[in-house]
C-alpha positions as CSV (number, residue, x, y, z in Angstrom):
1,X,45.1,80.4,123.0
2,X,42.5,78.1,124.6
3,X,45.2,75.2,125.8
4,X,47.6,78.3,127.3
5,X,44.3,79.3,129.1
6,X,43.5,75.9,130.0
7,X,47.1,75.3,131.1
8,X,47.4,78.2,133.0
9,X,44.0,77.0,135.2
10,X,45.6,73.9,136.1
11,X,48.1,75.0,136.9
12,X,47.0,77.4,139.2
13,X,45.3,74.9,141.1
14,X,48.0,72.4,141.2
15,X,49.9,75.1,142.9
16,X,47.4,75.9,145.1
17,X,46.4,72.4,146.0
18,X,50.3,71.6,146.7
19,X,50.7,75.2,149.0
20,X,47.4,73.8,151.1
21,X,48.7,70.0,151.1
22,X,52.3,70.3,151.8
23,X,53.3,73.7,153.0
24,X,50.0,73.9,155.1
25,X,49.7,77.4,154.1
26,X,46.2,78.9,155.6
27,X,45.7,81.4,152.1
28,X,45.8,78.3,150.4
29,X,43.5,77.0,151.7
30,X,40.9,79.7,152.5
31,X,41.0,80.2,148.4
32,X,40.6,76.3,147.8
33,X,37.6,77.1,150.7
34,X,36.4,79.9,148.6
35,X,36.5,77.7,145.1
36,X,34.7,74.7,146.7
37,X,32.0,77.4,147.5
38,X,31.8,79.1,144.6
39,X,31.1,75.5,142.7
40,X,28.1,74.9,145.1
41,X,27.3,77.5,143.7
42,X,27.7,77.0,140.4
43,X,26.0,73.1,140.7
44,X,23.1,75.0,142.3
45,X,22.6,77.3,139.8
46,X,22.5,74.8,136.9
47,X,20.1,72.3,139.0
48,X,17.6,75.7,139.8
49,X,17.8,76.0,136.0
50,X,17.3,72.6,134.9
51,X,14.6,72.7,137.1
52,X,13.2,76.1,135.7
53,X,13.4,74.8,132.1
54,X,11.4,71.3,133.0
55,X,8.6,73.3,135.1
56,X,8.1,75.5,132.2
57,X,8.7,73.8,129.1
């Protein structure tokens, strides 16, 4: 059940990445826009934490 899940992930972004590459479609690449945000996010998150943990521990 994982690998289907995993497979279906990469797959969704190799499609995605190939529509925004190659087809220059712009809803590609707002969503690869919106992914790249939402792992700032995500890397920003985990540093804040890492930080919280080391201040208080």
């Amino acid at each position: 059940m994982k690998s289907l899940l995993a497979f279906a992930i990469v797959t969704f972004f190799a499609i995605t990445i190939v529509m925004a590459a190659v087809f220059r479609n712009q809803r590609a690449r707002e969503t690869l826009r919106f992914l790249r945000n939402v792992a700032y996010g995500y890397i920003i998150a985990i540093l804040l934490i890492a930080a919280w943990r080391l201040w208080f521990s």
